[in-house]
VEXDO-679654 format. One record per atom (N, C-alpha, C, O, CB): x, y, z; residue number from 0; residue in one letter. Coordinates in steps of 0.05 Angstrom, whole numbers, plus 5000, padded with zeros to 4 digits. Glycine has a CB too. Layout:
+------+------+------+-----+------+
|    u |    v |    w |  nr | rest |
+------+------+------+-----+------+
|    X |    Y |    Z | NUM |    A |
...
+------+------+------+-----+------+
END
This chain:
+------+------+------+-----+------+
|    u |    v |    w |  nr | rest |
+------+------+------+-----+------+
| 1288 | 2945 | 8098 |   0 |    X |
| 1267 | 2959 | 8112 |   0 |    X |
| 1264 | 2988 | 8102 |   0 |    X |
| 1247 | 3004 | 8111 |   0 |    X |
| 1272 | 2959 | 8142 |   0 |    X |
| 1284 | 2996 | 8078 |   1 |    X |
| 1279 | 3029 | 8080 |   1 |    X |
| 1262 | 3035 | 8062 |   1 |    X |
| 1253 | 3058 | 8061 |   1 |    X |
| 1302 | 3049 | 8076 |   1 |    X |
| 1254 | 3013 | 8041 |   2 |    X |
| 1239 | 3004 | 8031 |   2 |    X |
| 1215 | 3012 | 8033 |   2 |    X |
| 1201 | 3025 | 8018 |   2 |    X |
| 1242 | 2988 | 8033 |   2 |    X |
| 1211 | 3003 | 8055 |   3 |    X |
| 1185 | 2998 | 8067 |   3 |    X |
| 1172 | 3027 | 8068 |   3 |    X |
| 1150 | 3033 | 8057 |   3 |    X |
| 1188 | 2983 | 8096 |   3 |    X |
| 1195 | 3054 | 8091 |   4 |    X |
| 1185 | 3071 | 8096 |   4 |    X |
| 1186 | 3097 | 8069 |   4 |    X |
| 1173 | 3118 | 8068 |   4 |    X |
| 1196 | 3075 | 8120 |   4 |    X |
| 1207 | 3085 | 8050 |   5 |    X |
| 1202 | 3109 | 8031 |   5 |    X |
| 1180 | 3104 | 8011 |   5 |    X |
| 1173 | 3120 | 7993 |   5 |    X |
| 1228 | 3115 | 8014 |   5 |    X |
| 1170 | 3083 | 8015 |   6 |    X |
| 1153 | 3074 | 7994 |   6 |    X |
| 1120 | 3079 | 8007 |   6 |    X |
| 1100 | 3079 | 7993 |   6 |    X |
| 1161 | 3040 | 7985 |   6 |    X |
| 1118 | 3083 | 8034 |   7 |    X |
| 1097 | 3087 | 8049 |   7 |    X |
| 1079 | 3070 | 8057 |   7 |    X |
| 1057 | 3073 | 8068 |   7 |    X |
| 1085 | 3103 | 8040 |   7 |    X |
| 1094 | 3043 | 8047 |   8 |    X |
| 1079 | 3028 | 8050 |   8 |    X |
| 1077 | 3020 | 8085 |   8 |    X |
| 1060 | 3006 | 8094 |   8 |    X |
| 1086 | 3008 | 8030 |   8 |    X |
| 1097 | 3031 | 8098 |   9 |    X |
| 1096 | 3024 | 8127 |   9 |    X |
| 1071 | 3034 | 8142 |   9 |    X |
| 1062 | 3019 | 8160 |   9 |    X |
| 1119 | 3035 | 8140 |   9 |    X |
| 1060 | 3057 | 8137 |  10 |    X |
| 1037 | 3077 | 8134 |  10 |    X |
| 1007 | 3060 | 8134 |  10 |    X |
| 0990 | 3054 | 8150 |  10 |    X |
| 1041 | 3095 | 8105 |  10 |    X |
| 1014 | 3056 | 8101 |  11 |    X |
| 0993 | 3043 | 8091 |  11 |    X |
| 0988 | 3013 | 8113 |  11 |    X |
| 0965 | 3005 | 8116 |  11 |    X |
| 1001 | 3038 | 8058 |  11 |    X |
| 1000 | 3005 | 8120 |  12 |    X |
| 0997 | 2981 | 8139 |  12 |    X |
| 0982 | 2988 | 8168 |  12 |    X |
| 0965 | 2977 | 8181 |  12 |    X |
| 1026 | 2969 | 8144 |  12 |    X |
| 0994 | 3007 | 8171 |  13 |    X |
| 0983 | 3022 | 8202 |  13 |    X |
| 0951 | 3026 | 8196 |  13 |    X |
| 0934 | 3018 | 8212 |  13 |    X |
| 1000 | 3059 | 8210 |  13 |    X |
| 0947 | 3038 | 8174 |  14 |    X |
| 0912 | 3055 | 8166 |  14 |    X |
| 0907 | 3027 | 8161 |  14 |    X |
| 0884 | 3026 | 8171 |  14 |    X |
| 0904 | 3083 | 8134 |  14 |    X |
| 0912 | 3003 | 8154 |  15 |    X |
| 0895 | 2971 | 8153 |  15 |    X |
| 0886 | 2970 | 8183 |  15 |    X |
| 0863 | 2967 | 8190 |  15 |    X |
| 0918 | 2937 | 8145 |  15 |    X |
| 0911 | 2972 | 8204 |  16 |    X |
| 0908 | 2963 | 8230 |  16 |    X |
| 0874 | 2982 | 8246 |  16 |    X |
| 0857 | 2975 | 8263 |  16 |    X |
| 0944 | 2971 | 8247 |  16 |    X |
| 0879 | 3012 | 8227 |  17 |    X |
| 0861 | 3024 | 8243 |  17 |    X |
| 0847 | 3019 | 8218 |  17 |    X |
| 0860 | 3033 | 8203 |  17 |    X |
| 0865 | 3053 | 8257 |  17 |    X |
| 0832 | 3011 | 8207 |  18 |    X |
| 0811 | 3006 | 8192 |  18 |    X |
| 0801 | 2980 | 8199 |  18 |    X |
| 0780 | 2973 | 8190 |  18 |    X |
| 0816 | 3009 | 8166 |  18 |    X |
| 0816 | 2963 | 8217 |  19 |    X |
| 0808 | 2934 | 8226 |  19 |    X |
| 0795 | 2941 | 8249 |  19 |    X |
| 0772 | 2933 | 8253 |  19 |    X |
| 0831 | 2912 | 8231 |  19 |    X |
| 0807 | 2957 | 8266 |  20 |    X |
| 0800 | 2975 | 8292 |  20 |    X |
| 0783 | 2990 | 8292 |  20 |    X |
| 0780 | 3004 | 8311 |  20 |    X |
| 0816 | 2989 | 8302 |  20 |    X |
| 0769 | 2992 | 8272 |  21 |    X |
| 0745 | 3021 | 8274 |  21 |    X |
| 0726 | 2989 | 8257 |  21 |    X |
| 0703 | 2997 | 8250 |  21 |    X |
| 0754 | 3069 | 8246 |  21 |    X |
| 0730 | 2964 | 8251 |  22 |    X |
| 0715 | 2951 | 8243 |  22 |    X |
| 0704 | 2943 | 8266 |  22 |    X |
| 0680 | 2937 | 8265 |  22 |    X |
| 0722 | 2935 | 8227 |  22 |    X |
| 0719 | 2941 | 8294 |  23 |    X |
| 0725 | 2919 | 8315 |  23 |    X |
| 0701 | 2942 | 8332 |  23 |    X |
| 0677 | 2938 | 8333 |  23 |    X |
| 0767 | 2911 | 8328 |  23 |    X |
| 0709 | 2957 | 8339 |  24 |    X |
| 0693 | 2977 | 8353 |  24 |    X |
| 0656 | 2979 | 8336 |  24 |    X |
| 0635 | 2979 | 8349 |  24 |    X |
| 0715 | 3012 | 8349 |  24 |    X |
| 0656 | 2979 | 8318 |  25 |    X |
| 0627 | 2991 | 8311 |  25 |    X |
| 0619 | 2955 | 8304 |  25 |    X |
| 0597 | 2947 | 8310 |  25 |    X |
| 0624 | 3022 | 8277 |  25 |    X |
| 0639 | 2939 | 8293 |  26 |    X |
| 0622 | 2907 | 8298 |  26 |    X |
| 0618 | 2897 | 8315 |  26 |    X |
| 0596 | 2888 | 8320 |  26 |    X |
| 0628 | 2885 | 8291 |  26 |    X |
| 0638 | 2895 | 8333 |  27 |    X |
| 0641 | 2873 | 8359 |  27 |    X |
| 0632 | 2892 | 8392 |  27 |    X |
| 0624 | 2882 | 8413 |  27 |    X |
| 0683 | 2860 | 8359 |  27 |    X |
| 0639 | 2924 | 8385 |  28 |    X |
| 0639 | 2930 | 8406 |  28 |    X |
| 0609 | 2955 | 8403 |  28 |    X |
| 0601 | 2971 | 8420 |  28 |    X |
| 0671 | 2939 | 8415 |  28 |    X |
| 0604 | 2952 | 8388 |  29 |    X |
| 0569 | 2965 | 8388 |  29 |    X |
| 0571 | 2997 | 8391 |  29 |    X |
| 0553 | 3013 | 8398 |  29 |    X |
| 0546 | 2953 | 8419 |  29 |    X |
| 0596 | 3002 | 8383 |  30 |    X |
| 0603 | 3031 | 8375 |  30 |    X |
| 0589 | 3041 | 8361 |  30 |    X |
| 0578 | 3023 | 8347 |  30 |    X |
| 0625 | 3036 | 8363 |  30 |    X |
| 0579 | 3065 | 8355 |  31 |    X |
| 0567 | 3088 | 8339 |  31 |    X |
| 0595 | 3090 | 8311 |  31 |    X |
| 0618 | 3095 | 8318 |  31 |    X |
| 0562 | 3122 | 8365 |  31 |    X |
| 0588 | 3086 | 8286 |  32 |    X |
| 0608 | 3095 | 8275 |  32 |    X |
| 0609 | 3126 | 8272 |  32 |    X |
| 0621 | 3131 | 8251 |  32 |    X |
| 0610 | 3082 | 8253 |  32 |    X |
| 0603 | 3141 | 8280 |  33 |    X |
| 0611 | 3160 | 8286 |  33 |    X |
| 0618 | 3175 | 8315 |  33 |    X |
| 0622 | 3199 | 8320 |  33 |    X |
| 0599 | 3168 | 8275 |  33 |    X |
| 0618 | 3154 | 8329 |  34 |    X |
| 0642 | 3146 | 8357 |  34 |    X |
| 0669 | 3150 | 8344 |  34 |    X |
| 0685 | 3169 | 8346 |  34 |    X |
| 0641 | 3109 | 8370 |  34 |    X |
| 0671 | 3132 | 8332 |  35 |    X |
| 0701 | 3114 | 8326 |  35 |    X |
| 0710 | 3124 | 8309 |  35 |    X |
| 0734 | 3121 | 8305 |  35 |    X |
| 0702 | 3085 | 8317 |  35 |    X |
| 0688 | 3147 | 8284 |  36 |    X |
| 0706 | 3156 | 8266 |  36 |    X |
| 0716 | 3181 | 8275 |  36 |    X |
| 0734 | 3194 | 8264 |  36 |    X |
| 0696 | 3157 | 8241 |  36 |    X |
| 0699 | 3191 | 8301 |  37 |    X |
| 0718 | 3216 | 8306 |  37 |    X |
| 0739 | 3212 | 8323 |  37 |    X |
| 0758 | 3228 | 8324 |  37 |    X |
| 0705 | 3240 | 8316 |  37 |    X |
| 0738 | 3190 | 8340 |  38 |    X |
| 0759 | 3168 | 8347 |  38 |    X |
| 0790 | 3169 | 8340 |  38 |    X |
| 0811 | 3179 | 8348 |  38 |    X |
| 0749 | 3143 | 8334 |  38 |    X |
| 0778 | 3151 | 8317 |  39 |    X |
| 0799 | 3149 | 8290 |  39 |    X |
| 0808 | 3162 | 8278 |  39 |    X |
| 0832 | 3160 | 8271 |  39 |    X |
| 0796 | 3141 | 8274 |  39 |    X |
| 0790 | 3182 | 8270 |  40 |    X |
| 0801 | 3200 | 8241 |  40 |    X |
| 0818 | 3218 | 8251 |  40 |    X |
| 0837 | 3216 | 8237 |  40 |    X |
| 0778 | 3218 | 8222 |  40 |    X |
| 0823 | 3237 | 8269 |  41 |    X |
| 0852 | 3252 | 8269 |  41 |    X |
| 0873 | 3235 | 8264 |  41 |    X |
| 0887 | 3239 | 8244 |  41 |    X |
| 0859 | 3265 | 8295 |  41 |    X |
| 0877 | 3214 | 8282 |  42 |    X |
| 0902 | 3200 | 8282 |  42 |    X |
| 0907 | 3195 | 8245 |  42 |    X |
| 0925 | 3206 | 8233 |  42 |    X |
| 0898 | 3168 | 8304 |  42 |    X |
| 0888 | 3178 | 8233 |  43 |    X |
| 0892 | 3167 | 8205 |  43 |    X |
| 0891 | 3193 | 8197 |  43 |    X |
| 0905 | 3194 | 8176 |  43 |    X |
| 0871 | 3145 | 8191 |  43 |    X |
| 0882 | 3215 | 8201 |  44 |    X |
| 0885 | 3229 | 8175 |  44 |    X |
| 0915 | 3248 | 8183 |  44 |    X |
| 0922 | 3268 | 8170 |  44 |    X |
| 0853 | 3250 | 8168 |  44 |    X |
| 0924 | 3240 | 8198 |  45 |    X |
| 0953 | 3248 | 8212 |  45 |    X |
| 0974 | 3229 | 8203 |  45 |    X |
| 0996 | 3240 | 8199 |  45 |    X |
| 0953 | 3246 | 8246 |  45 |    X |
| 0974 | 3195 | 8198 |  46 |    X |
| 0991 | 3185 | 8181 |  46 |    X |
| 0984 | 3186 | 8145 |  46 |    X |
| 0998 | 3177 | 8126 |  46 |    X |
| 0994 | 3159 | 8193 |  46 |    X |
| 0954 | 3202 | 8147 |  47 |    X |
| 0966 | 3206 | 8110 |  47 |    X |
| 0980 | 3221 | 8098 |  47 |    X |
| 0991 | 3217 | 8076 |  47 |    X |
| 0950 | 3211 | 8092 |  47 |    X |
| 0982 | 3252 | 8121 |  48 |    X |
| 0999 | 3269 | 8116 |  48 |    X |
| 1027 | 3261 | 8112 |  48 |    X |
| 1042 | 3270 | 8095 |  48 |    X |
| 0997 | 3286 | 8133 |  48 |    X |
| 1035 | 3233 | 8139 |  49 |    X |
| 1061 | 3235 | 8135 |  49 |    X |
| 1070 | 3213 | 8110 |  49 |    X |
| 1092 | 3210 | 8098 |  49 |    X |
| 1074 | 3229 | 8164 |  49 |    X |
| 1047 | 3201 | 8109 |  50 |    X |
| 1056 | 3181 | 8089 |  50 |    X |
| 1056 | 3197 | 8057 |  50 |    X |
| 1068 | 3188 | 8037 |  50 |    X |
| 1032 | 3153 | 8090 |  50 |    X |
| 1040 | 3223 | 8060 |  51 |    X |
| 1051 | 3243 | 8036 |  51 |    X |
| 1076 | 3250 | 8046 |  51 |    X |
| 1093 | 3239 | 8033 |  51 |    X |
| 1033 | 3272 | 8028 |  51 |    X |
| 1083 | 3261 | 8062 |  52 |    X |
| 1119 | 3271 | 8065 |  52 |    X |
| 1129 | 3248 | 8064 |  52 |    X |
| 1147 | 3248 | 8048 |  52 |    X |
| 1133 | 3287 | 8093 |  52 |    X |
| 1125 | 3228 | 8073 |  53 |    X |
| 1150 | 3200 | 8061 |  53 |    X |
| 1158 | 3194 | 8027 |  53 |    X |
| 1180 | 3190 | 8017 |  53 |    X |
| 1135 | 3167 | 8069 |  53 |    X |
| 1130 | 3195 | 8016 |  54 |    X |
| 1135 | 3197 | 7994 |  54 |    X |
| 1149 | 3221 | 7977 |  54 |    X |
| 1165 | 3217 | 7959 |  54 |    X |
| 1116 | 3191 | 7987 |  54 |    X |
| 1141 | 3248 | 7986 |  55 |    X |
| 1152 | 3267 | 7976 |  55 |    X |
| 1133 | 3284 | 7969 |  55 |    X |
| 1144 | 3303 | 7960 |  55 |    X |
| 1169 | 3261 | 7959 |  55 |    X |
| 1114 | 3286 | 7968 |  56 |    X |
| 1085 | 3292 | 7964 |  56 |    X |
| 1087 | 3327 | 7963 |  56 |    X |
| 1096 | 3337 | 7984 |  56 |    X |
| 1064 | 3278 | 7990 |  56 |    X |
| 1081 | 3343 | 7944 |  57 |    X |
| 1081 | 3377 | 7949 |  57 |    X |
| 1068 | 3382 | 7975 |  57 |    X |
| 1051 | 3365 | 7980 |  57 |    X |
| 1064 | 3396 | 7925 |  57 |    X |
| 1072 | 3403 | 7995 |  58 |    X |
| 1072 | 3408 | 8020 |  58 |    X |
| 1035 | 3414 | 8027 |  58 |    X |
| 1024 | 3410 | 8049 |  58 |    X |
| 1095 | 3432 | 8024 |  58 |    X |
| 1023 | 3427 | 7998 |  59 |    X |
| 0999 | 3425 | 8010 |  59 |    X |
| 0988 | 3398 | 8009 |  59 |    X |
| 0970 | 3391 | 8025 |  59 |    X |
| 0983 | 3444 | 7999 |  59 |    X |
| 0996 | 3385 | 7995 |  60 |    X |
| 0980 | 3354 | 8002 |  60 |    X |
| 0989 | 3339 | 8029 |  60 |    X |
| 0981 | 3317 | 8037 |  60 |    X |
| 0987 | 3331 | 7977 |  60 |    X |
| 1011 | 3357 | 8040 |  61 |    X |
| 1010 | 3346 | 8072 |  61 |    X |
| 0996 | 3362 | 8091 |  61 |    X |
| 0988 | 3355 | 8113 |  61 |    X |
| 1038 | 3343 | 8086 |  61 |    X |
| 0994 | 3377 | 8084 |  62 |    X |
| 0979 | 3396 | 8100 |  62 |    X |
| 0947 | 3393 | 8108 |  62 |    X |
| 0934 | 3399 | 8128 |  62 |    X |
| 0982 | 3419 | 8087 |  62 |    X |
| 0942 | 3381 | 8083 |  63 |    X |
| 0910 | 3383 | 8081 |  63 |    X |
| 0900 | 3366 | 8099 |  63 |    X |
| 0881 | 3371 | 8114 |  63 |    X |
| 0897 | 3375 | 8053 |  63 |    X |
| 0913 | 3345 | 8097 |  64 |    X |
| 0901 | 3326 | 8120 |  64 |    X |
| 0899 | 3341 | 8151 |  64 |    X |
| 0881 | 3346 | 8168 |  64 |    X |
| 0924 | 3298 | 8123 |  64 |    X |
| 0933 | 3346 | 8146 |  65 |    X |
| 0930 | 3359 | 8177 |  65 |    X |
| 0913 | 3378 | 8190 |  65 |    X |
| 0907 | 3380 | 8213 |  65 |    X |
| 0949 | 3370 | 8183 |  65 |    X |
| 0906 | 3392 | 8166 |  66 |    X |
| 0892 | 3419 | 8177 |  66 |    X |
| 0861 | 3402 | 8179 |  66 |    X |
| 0844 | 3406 | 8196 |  66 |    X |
| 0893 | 3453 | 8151 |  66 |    X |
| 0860 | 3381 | 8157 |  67 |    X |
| 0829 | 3362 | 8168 |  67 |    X |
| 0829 | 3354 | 8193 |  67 |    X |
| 0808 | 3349 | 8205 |  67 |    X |
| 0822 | 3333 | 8154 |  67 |    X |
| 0851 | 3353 | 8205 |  68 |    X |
| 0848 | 3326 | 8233 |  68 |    X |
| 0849 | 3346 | 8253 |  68 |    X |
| 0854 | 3333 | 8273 |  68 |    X |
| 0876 | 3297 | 8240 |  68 |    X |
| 0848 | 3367 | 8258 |  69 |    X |
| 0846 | 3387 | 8280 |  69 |    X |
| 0811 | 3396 | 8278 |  69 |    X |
| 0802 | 3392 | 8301 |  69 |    X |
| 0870 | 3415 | 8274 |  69 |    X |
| 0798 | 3402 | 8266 |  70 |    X |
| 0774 | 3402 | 8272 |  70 |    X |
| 0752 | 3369 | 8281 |  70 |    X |
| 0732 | 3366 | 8295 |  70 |    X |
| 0767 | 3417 | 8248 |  70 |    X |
| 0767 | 3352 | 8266 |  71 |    X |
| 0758 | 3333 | 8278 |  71 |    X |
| 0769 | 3316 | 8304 |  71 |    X |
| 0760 | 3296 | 8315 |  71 |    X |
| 0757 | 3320 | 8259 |  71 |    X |
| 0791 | 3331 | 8310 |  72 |    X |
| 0800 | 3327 | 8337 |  72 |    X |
| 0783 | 3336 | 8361 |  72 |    X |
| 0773 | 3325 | 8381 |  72 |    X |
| 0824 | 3340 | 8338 |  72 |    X |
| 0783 | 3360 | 8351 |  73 |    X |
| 0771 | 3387 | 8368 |  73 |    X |
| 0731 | 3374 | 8369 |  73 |    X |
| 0719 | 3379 | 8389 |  73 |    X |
| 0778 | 3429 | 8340 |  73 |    X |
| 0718 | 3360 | 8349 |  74 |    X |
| 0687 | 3349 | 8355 |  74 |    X |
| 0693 | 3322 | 8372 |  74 |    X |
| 0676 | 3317 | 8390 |  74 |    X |
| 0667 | 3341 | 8323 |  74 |    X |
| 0713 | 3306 | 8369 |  75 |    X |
| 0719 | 3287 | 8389 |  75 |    X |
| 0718 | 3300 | 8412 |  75 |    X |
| 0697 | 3298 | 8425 |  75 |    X |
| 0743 | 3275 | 8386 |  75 |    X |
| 0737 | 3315 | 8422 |  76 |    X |
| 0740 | 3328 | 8453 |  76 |    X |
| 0719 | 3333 | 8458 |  76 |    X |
| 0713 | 3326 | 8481 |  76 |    X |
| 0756 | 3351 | 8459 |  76 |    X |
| 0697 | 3346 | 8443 |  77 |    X |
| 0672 | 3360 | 8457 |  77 |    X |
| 0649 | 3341 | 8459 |  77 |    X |
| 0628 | 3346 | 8471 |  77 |    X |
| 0663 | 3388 | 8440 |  77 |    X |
| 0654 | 3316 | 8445 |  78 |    X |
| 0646 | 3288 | 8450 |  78 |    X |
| 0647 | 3276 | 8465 |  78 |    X |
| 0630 | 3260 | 8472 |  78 |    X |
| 0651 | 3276 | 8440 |  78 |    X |
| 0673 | 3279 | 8477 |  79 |    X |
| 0670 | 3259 | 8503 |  79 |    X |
| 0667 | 3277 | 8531 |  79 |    X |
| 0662 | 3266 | 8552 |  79 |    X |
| 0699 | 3238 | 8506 |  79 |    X |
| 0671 | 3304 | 8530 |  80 |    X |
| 0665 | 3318 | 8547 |  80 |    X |
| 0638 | 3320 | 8554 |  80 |    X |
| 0629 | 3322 | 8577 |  80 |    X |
| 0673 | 3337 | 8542 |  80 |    X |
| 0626 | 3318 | 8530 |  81 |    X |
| 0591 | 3314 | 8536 |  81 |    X |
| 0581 | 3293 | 8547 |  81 |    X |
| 0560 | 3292 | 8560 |  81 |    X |
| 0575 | 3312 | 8513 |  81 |    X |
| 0602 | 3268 | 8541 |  82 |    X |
| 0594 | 3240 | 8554 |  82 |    X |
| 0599 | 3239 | 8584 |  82 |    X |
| 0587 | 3226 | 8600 |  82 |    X |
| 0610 | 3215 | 8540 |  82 |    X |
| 0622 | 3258 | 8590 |  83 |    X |
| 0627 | 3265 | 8621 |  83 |    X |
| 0606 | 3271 | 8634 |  83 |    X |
| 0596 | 3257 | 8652 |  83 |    X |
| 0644 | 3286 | 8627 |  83 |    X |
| 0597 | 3292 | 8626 |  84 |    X |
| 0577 | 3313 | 8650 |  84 |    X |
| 0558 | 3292 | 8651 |  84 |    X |
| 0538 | 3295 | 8665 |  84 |    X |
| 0561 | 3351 | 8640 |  84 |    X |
+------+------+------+-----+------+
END
């Protein structure tokens, strides 16, 4: 199994699950894809970072993601806050 996680491929399996799941939402469940990708995208762009530090990846290529998935965190929140009121 350690295999699995130094090679990233454990990662890479997770982003299938949510790429099946952001299929499942905008096919089956009549989602907006841009519901689901702001949904989605912090989290995935939060295991590419780590699947760059698993591999070993120089520190700004972990970073980048991360610093991507906080603004798209931050249009989610104000997304569904809007859907509140």
């Amino acid at each position: 199994m350690t295999w699995l996680f130094t090679s990233g491929h454990a990662v890479d399996f997770v982003l299938l699950v949510i790429g099946i799941e952001f299929a499942w939402l905008v096919g089956r469940l009549r989602w907006r894809a841009s519901d689901a990708l702001l949904c989605l995208g912090p989290g995935a762009l939060m295991l590419l970072a780590l699947r760059g530090a698993l591999v070993g990846l120089d520190w700004c290529w972990i970073a980048l993601p991360l610093l991507a998935s906080f603004p798209l965190n931050l249009a989610d929140l104000a997304r569904r806050s809007r859907q509140q009121k």
